[in-house]
Each structure stands twice: as structure tokens, then as C-alpha cells.
N, C-alpha and C positions, 0 to 999 in steps of 0.2 A: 298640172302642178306636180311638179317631182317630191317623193317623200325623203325626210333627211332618213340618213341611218342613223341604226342605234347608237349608242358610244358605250363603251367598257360597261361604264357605271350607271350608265340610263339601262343598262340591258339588265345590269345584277339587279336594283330596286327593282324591275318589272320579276325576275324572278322569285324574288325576295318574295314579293308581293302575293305571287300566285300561290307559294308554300304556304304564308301564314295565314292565308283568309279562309283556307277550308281548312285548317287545324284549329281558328279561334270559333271558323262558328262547330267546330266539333269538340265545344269544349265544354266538361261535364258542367251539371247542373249547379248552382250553388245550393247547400242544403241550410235552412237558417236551425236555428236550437228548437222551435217550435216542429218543424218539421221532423227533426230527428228525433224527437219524445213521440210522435204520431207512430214514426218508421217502427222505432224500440217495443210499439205495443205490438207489434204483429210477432213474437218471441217472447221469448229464447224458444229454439225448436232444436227435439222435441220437448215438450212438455211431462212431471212425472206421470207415473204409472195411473189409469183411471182406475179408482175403486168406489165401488156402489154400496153404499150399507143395505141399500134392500135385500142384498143377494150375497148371502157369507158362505158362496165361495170365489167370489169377486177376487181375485188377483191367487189365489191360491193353483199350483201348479196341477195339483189333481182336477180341479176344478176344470182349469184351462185343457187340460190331456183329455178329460171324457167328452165336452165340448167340443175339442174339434173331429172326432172320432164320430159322434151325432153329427156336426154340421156336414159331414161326406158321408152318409149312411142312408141311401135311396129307403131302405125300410120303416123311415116317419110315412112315406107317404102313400096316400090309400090304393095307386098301383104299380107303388116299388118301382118308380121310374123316374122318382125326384129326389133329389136332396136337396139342403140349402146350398152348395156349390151350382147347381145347376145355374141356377141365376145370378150367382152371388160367387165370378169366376176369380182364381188367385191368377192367373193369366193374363185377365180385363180389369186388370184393377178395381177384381170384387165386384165388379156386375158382369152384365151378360153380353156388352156390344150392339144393345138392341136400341133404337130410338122407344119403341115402348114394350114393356116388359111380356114374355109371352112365357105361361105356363099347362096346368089344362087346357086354360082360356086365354083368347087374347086379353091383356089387360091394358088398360084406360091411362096408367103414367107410368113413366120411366122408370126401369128397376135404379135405383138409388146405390151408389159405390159405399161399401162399409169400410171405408178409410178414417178412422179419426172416430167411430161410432160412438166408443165407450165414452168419451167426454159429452156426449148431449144428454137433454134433460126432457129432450118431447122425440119423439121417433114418429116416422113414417111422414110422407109429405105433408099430411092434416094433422101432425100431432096428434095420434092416437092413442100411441102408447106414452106413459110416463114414465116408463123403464126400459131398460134392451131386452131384460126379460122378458116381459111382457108383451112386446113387440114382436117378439123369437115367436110366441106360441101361434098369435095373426096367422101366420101362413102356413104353419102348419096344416089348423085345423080349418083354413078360408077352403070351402071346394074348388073356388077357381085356380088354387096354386098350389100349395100339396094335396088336400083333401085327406089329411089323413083324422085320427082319433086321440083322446084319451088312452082308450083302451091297448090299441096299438103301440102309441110310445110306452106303456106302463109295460105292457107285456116284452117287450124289446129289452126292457130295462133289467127286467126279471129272467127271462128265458135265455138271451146272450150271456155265454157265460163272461165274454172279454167284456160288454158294458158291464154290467152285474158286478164286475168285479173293480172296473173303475169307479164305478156309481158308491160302492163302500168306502173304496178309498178317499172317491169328494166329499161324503156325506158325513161316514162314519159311521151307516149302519146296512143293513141290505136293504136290496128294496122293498116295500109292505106294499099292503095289499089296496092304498087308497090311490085311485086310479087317477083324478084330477091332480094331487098331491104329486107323483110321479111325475107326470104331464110340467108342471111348474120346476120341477128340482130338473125337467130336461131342457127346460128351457133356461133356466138358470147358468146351466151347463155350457149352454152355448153361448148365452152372454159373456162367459167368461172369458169365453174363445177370441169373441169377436173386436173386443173390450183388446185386445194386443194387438191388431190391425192396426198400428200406427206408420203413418206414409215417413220417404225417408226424407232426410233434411235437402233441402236445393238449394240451388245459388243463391239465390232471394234471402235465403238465411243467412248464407258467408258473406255477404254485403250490410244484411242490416245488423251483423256482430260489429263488422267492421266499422259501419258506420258508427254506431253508438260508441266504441272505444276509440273512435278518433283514428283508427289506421285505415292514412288517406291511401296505402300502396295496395292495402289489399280492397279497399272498395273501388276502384281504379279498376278492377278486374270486369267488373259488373258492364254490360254494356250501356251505352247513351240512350239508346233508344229506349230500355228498358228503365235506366234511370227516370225519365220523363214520364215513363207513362207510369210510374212509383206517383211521381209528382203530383199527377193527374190524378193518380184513383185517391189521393190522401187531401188531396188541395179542390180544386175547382167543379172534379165530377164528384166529390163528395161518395164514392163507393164505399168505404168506410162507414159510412151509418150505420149500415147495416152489416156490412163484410167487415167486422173488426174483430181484433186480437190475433192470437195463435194461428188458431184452426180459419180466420178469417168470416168467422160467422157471429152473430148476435145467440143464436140458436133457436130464434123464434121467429114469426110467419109476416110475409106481406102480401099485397097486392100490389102485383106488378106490369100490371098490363096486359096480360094474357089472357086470351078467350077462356070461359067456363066451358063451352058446350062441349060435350064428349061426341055427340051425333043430334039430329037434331029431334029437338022435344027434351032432348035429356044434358043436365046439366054437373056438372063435379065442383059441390059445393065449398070445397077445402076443409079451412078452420073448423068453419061451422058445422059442418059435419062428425069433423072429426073428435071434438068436444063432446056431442053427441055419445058419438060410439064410447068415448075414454066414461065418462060418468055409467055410462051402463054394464063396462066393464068388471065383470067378478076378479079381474089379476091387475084391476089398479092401487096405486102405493096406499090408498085409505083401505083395502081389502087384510085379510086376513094371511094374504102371502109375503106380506113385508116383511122381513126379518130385520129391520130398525126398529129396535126397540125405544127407541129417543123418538120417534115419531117427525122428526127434521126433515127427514126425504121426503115426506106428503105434503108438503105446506105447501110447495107451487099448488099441486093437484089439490088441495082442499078450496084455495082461492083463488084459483083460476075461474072465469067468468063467460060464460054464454053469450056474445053478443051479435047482434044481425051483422054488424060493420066486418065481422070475419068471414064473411061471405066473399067466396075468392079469395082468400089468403092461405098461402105455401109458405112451404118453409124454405129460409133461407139457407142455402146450402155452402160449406165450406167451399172453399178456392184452393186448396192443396191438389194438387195433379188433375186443374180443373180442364187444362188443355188435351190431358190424356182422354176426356169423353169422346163418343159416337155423336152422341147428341145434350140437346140442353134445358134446362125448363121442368116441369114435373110432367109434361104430357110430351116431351122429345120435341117438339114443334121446331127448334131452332138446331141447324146440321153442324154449327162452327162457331168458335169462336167468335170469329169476324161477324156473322149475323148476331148474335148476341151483342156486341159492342154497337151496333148497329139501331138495335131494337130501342136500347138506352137512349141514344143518341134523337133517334128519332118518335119515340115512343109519345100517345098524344093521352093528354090526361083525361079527355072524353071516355076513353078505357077504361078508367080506373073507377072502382067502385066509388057509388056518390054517398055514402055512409063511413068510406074507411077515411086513415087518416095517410093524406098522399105522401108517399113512398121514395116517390121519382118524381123529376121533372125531365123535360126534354133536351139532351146533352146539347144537342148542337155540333156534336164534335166537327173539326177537320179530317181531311183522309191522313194528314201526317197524325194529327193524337191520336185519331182510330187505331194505327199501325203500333204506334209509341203503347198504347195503350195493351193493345195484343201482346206485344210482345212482354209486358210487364206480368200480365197474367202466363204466358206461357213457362216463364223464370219460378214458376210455382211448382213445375213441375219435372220428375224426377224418377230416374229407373229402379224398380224395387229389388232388391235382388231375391233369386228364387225360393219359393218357399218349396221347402220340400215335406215329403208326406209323413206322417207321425208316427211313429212307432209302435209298439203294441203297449197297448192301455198295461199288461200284467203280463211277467214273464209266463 
């Protein structure tokens, strides 16, 4: 059977054809008005300045100058071979590059990125602390990670004459002779520091401006694939439960499927634990180092509640420059994005504590929304530019 040839116009339709079927199915997503109020909560970025009333010198520039001068000052710890940069690099976007955090000792979860810190309201994976202050002193004085003292930081504070002389200028008076006291106003110091860690804006923001004011030329910009997988974490994978707003966090803890056991016999309780520790703490916001005077900052921590079903529960961590990690989870177990998307997707609720209240379900994704989905969390993230080293505290 002989085939006819083409003719002029039977040829142009067949080409016609081939252009517009891979330009319409590559054609952005529709967004309806429900979705774009969902897109709008994740901004405007950045967000203002975090200020803490527990800690008055919270946004104050002397505050910030002696704080970061402590935060790179290896002599907190008890053998002048740590500082908080150690783990907590401005290179690694504020941690250490490690799947899990190593200091003296190896430790049991992942050093945590201080990107975005100053806006939470619980610190450390278990919510232990309920201040950044308070939080700052933990590892100080933990032996497994500085290991240093009171005594040490007070005497630092005292005997240096360049902190000494910042430490007036934060406070407003020199340093006296209360050892613990000292100890809190360095830790304060550094909260202040850390509290300007703010990651910078990424595309994900010039899209969701865009989208919310209707300019369709500049949300055009955004890719498809990243469009979709927008779609995804706000619509059908429900991510937003718990990864909402700004910073994309709730700022409080779940269970999410992850092993407890650290090794075996021994287990890392989370929440529960860490409630625990925070109640026992002498530098929690009901203590005597609050300086709100309103008493307003304590009211999470006064009624905040002990219960078993926090067994296994971390805290939810922001999504800003979440693709820039080594690793993922609070115990590093997951190497990549893509296994994390993964974990979601296939995650079996047998996991999940039979006390809490469930969290996740199992995604089911496809490998194209896997991808779509990746790539939507990667559009979070964004090159910092360098920080450079701080000047001296006093001419």
C-alpha cells in the first residue's frame, strides 16, 4: 500500500500541532482566589525585626555587637576550643554540615540552622528552652558541648577588657560580681546576636508578591514545575498544616514517623522530655531572669502542659533554605530532599505514636509530584551574602 504525501496544508496542521501540544500541556497552573490567600500567608518576606521582651537588650545594637563577639569567642568553653560558631557555621548556613551534631561528644540530633531563630517561641528540638536566651546558656554549660561554667563566662566578662567594655555599653553598668547573673546577661547577649540571622528573600517570595498583586508577567517568571509542587504542598499534600506562614513553620512539635531509638535500650523521648527539662529550668520565662515586666512572654510556659501523647514529638522546623541542608529530621536519618519527600509519601501510620494526634498520612505521591514537589521546596532557598567579621566591641 503506497502512503499519499503530505500536501502544503496537511503538513502546516501536523506542525502546527507538534508546537502547541507541548506549550499547552506546559502551561502554568491555574491559581483560584482560595489558593492565592493560602500562597499570601507564606509572607511578605522578610518579616520585621524579632524583639523579645524577656531580654531588654533584644534589638539594641550594643546588645547585638557584644553577642556576636561571645558567639566567636572559643573562651565560654571549658577547653577554649569551642565557640558557638563552631557548630553554628556562617558558611553552612549556621550549622555545622554534619548529619548529627558533633562536639566534645558525639551527639544524638542534628545541629539545628539559626536561620529565622529570633521569631520562635520553644528552642531546641524538644522545646526546652522558652527563650533564645535561655537556650544560648544549654550548651554552654551541657559537658557534652562546651562544657564550660558560670564562673568562666562571668570572669570573661569581667577580666576582658574589649567584652567588659561592651558588656557597659549593653547593660549600662560594669560587670558585678553575681556569677549566675553574668552567665544570663551573656547569654542574652548572644540572643541578640542571633535574633538578626534573618535568611534572604528567594524566588518563592518574587512569585508569591507577584502572585497576590495580580502581576501575571512577573509570576511567569517562577517555574512550572515549582508552580505545581506550590500547589501541592498548599492543596492535596496538605504540608501547610504544620509548615505555614513566613518562616513556614507552626513553631511547635510533631510526630512524624521517625524512630525514637538513639541506640539500642535507649531511646530520645522528644517533647516529653523536653517539657521536663524546661519546668526544671531556673532561666525559664516564670524564673527570676525575665525582664517583662507585663508578665505576657510566660503565659505559653506557665500553661503549657506535660502530656504522654508528646512522646516522640520534634519540632517543626522552618522551610527557608531547607534544600541548603546536609541532612534532615532531628536525628539527620534522611540525606536529601528527595528521601524526605519520599518518607512523606510513603510513611506508614503503624509509626506513629498511638497516643498522639496523627500528623501525616501517607502521600502516595507520583515520581512527577515527588519532583514538582522538590523543586517547590528548593525555590526556598537562597545565597546569603557574606557575613563579615565584627569590629571591635570599643575603640
Amino acid at each position: 500500500m503506497r502512503r499519499r504525501p503530505l500536501t502544503a496544508a496537511l503538513l502546516a496542521s501536523v506542525l502546527v500541532a507538534a508546537i502547541v501540544a507541548p506549550a499547552a500541556a506546559q502551561a502554568p497552573p491555574d491559581w483560584s482566589e482560595a489558593e492565592i490567600r493560602l500562597v499570601g500567608r507564606h509572607g511578605p518576606w522578610p518579616p520585621p525585626p524579632a524583639r523579645d521582651p524577656s531580654n531588654r537588650i533584644s534589638g539594641t545594637p550594643a546588645g547585638i555587637a557584644l553577642g556576636e563577639h561571645l558567639f566567636n569567642d572559643v573562651r565560654l568553653s571549658g577547653d577554649e576550643l569551642m565557640s558557638c560558631a563552631t557548630c553554628h557555621q556562617a558558611g553552612r548556613d549556621w550549622s555545622d554540615g554534619r548529619a548529627l551534631g558533633k562536639a566534645r561528644a558525639d551527639l544524638d540530633r542534628r545541629t539545628p540552622s539559626l536561620w529565622n531563630v529570633g521569631y520562635s517561641h520553644w528552642f531546641g528540638w524538644n522545646g526546652a528552652g522558652d527563650s533564645l536566651w535561655s537556650q544560648s546558656i544549654r550548651p554552654i554549660l551541657d559537658p557534652r558541648e562546651m562544657g564550660g561554667s558560670r564562673e568562666r563566662a562571668s570572669r570573661l566578662l569581667r577580666e576582658d577588657k574589649q567584652l567588659a567594655c561592651g558588656y557597659e555599653r549593653a547593660f549600662g553598668a560594669k560587670p558585678d560580681g553575681d556569677d549566675e547573673r553574668l552567665l544570663v546577661d551573656a547569654a542574652k547577649a548572644l540572643a541578640a546576636f542571633q535574633a538578626t540571622l534573618v535568611s534572604p528573600r528567594t524566588r518563592f517570595d518574587d512569585f508569591r508578591d507577584a502572585l497576590v498583586a495580580g502581576d501575571r508577567e512577573a509570576a511567569s517568571r517562577y517555574g512550572l514545575a515549582e508552580q505545581r509542587g506550590l500547589q501541592l504542598f498548599i492543596g492535596a499534600g496538605n504540608c501547610n498544616a504544620c509548615h505555614l506562614g513566613p518562616r513556614f513553620t507552626n513553631g511547635e512539635f510533631g510526630d512524624i514517623g521517625i524512630a525514637f531509638f538513639v541506640r539500642p535500650g535507649e531511646v530520645d523521648s522528644g517533647r516529653l522530655g523536653g517539657l521536663a527539662a524546661l519546668a526544671a529550668s531556673p532561666f525559664n520565662l516564670l524564673g527570676r531572669y525575665n525582664d517583662d515586666a507585663s508578665g505576657s512572654s510566660a503565659l505559653r510556659t506557665q500553661h503549657v502542659r506535660r502530656l504522654h501523647s508528646n512522646f516522640g514529638e520534634f519540632r517543626v522546623p522552618g522551610l527557608r533554605q531547607v534544600g541548603r541542608s546536609v541532612a534532615y529530621m532531628h536525628n539527620g536519618g534522611l540525606a536529601t530532599l528527595e528521601d524526605v519527600v519520599r518518607h512523606y509519601s510513603e510513611v506508614s501510620p503503624d509509626r506513629l505514636h498511638s497516643d498522639g494526634v496523627p500528623l501525616v498520612r501517607s502521600l502516595g505521591l507520583s515520581a512527577g509530584q515527588s519532583t514538582d514537589l522538590v523543586a517547590f521546596l528548593r525555590s526556598l532557598d537562597a545565597d546569603p551574602p557574606p557575613h563579615p567579621a565584627p569590629p571591635p566591641l570599643c575603640p
